[in-house]
LUMZAFI-93678 format. One record per residue (C-alpha): residue number from 1; residue in one letter; x, y, z. Coordinates in nm, 3 decimals, padded with zeros to 5 digits. Each point is the difference from the previous one (the first is absolute). Layout:
# LUMZAFI-93678
fido;balum;X;Y;Z
NUM;a;X;Y;Z
...
# end
This chain:
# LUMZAFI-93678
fido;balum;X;Y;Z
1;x;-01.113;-00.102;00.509
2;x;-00.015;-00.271;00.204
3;x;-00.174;-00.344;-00.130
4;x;-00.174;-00.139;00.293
5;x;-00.140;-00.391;00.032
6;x;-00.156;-00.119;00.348
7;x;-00.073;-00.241;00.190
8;x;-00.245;-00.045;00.272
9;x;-00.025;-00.187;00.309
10;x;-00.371;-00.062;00.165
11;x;-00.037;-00.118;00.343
12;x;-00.298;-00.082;00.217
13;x;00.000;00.100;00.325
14;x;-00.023;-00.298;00.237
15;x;-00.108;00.216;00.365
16;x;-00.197;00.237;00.146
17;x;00.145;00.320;00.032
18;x;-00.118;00.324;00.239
19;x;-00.141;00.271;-00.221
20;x;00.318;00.183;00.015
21;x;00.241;-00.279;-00.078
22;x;-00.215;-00.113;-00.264
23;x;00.048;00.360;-00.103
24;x;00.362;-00.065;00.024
25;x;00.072;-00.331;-00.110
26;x;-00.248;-00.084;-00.286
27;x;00.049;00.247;-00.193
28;x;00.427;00.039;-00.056
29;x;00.190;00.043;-00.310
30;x;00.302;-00.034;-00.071
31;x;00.157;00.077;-00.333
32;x;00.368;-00.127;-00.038
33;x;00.183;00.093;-00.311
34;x;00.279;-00.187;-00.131
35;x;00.268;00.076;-00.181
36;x;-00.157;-00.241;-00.319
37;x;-00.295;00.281;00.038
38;x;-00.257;-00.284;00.129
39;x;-00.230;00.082;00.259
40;x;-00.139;-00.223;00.247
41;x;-00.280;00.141;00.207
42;x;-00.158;-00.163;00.327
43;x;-00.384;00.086;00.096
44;x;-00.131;-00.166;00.309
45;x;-00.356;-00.035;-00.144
46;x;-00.102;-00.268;-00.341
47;x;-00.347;00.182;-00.013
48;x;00.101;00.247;-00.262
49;x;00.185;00.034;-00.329
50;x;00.283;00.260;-00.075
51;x;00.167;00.091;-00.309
52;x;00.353;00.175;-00.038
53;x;00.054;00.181;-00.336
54;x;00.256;00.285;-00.146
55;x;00.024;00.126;00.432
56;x;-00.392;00.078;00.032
57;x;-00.184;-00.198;00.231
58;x;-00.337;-00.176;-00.093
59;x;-00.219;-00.180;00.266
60;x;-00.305;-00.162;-00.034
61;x;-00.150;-00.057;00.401
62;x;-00.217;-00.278;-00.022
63;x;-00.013;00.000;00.407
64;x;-00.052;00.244;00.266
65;x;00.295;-00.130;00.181
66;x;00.264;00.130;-00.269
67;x;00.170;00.308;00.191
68;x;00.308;00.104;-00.152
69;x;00.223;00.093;00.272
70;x;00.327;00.048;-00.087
71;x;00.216;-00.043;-00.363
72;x;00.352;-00.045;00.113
73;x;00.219;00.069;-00.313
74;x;00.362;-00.050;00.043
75;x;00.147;00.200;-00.336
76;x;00.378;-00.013;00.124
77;x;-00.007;-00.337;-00.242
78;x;-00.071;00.186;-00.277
79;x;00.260;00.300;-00.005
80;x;00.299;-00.140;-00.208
81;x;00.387;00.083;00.043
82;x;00.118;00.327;00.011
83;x;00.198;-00.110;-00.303
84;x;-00.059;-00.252;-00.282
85;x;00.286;-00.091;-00.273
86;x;-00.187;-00.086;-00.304
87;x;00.312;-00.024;-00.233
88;x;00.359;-00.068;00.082
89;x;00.301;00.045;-00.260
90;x;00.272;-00.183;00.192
91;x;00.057;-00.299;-00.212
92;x;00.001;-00.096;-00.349
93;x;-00.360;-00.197;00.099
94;x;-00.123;00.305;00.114
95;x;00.066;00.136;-00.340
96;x;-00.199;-00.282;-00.190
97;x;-00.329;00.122;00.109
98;x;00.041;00.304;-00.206
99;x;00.004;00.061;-00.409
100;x;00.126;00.282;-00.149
101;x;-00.188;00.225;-00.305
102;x;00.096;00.320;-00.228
103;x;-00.068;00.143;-00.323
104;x;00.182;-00.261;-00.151
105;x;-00.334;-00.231;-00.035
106;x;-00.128;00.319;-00.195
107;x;00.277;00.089;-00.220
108;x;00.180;00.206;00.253
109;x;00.376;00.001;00.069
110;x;-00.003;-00.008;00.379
111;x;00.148;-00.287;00.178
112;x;00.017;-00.111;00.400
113;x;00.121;-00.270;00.199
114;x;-00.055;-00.144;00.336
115;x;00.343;-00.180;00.165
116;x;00.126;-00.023;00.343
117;x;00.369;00.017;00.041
118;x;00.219;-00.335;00.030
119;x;-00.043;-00.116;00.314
120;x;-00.306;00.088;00.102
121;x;-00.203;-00.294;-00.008
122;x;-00.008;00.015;00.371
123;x;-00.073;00.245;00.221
124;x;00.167;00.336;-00.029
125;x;-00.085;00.094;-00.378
126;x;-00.186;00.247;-00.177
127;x;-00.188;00.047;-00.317
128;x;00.151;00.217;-00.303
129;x;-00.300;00.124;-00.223
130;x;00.231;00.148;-00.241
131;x;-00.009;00.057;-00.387
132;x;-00.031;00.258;-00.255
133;x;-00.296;00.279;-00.122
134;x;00.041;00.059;-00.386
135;x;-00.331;00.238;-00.147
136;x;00.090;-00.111;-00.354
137;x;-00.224;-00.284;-00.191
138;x;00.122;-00.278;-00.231
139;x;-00.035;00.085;-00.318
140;x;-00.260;-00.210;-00.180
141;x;-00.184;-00.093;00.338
142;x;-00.351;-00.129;-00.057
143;x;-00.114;00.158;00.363
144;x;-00.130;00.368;-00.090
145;x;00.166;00.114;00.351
146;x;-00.057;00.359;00.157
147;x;00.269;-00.017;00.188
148;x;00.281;-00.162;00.138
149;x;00.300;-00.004;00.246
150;x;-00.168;-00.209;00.291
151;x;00.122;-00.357;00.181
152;x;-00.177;-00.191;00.322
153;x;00.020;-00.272;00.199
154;x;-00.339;-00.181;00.059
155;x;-00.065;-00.267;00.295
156;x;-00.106;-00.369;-00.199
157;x;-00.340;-00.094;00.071
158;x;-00.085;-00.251;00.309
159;x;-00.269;-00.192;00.154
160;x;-00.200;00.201;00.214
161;x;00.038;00.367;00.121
162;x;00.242;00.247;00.210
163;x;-00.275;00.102;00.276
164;x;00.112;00.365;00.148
165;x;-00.326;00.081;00.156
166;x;00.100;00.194;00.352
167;x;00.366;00.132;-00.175
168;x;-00.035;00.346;-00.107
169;x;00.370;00.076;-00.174
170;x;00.260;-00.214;-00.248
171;x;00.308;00.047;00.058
172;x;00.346;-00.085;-00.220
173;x;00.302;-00.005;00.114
174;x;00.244;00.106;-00.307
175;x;00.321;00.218;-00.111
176;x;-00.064;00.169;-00.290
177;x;00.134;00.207;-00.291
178;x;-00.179;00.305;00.023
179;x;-00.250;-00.110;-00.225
180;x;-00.382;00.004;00.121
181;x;-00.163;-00.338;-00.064
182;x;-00.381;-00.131;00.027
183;x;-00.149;-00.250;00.227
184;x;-00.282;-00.184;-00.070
185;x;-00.216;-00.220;00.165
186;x;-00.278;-00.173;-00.168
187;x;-00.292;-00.138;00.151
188;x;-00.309;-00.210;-00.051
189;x;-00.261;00.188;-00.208
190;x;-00.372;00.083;00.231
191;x;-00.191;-00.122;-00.311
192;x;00.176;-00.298;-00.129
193;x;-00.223;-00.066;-00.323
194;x;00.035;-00.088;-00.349
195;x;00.159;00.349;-00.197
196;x;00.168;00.097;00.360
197;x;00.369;00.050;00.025
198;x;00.094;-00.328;00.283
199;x;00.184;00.291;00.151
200;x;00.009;00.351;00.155
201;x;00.369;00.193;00.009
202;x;00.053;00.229;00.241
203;x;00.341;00.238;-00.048
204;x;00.247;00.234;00.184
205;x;00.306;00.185;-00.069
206;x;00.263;-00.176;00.238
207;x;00.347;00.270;-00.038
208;x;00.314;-00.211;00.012
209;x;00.297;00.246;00.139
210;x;00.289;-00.042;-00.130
211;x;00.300;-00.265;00.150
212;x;-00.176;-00.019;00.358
213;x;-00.257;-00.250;00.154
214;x;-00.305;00.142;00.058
215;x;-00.321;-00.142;00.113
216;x;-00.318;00.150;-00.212
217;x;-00.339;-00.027;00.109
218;x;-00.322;00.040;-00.145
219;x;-00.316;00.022;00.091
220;x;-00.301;-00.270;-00.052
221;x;-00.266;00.173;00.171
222;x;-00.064;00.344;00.170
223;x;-00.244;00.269;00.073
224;x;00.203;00.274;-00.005
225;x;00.146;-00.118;-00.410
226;x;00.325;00.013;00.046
227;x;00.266;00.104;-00.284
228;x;00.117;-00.347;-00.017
229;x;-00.344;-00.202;-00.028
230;x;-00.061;-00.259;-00.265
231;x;-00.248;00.170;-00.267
232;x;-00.186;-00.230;-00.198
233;x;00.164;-00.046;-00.369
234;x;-00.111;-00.097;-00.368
235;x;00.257;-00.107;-00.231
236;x;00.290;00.232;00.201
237;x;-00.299;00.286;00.030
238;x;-00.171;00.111;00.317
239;x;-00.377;00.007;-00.042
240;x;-00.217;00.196;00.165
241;x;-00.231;-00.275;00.188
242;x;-00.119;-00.021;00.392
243;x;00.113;-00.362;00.052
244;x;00.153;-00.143;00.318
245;x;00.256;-00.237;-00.039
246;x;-00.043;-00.379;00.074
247;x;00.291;-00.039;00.237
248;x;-00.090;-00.345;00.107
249;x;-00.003;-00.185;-00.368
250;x;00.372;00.125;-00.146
251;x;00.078;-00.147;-00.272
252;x;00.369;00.112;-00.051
253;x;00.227;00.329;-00.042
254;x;00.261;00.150;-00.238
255;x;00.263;00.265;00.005
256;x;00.082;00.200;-00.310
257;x;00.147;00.273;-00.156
258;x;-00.078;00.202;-00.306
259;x;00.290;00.254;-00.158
260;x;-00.229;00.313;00.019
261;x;-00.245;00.131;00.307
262;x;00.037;-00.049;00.319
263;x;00.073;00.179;00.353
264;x;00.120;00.322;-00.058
265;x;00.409;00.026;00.078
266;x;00.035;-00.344;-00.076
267;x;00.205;-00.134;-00.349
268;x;-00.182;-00.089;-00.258
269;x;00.074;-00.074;-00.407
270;x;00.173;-00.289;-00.176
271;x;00.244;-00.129;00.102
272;x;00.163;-00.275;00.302
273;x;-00.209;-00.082;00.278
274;x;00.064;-00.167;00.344
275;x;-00.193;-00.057;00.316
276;x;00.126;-00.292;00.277
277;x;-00.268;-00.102;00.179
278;x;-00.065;-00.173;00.339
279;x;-00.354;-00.063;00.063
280;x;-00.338;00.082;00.011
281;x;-00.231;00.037;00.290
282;x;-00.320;00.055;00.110
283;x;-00.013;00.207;00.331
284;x;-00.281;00.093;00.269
285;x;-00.002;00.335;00.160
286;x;-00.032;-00.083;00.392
# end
């Protein structure tokens, strides 16, 4: 979705004109879209009034000169790069925007850490997601847990939002144990009101193979529902809904990995877990 404000020039035409010129040269627009998403349209004739809302059109002719001949609208502004990074894990910085979460905070006995190796607080580093997947509960907990054996990594909150309107995939760049892991990306609830979640979470199964880079890719948005698409979650359950995700208000993204489910072929249970990753993308399909 696209939020659209605009701005209008009115000019009054100071000559005569032939019928056809006037035909021609009256009644011009021009609508020029910058890459800020601000349009600034031209009309060659003050005797009317125009408004531009949500893409439709609405014109109120006070004057039987208004002709509309021509809407020029040059859209190559608004298509972004073919690729977008939208996290890095190169340095130890990169690392800060992240916080890590497991069972632990609910009487669990899963741990995880985030570290890049020595030396790679320049360029050149990667990202170890790495920790341990224990089902087993403390004993004397005061959490009534269902389960356990899960650890993520979760993007800190920021000022504004990830926009990823005209992207259509996500893709990470990571080496893997084996293990299948979850990404999430959560985004800015349609009805923000009082007794609303702030957020929507949107989840896939991302595979990991084992000891080799590998670049996986899921989908945001397609007709044909791909395997890999983002369903819409509640509390780590998909939920039957029609609801179209807000890809231009994203509020942040996780990855995380649970000892049980999963792709099929792919380890699973307690036990060590370890995924280096790269970075993560946003991609448009040319």
């Amino acid at each position: 979705m696209f939020y659209i404000y605009t701005r209008f020039l009115h000019f009054h035409m100071q000559s005569r004109y032939s019928d056809m010129s006037r035909f021609r040269s009256l009644l011009q627009a021009s609508v020029n879209a910058t890459k800020k998403g601000i349009f600034t349209c031209y009309f060659y004739d003050g005797s009317y009034s125009i408004n531009f809302l949500f893409g439709v059109l609405f014109c109120d002719i006070s004057s039987p000169l208004f002709y509309l001949l021509a809407l020029t609208w040059n859209v190559e502004e608004w298509v972004p790069p073919a690729e977008k990074t939208i996290f890095k894990f190169n340095s130890k910085e990169d690392l800060k925007k992240w916080h890590l979460y497991s069972d632990s905070e609910y009487g669990g006995l899963s741990s995880a850490s985030l570290e890049i190796p020595d030396g790679g607080n320049g360029s050149g580093g990667t990202g170890i997601f790495s920790g341990n997947l224990s089902v087993d509960i403390s004993e004397g907990s005061k959490w009534k847990m269902s389960r356990s054996g899960f650890c993520g990594m979760r993007s800190k909150k920021f000022d504004g939002f990830i926009d990823l309107d005209g992207y259509d995939a996500i893709a990470l760049r990571l080496r893997g144990d084996g293990r299948c892991y979850i990404s999430t990306i959560y985004t800015e609830n349609w009805v923000n009101s009082p007794g609303q979640a702030e957020d929507n979470s949107w989840q896939a199964f991302v595979f990991a193979p084992k000891d080799s880079w590998y670049t996986a890719k899921a989908s945001l948005t397609s007709i044909d529902i791909p395997l890999a698409r983002y369903l819409p979650t509640w509390k780590g359950n998909v939920i039957d809904v029609e609801m179209e995700m807000n890809q231009g208000r994203v509020l942040g993204m996780s990855l995380s990995v649970n000892a049980e489910g999963g792709a099929v072929g792919a380890k699973s249970g307690a036990g060590d877990f370890r995924v280096e990753i790269d970075s993560i993308k946003a991609l448009r399909s040319p």
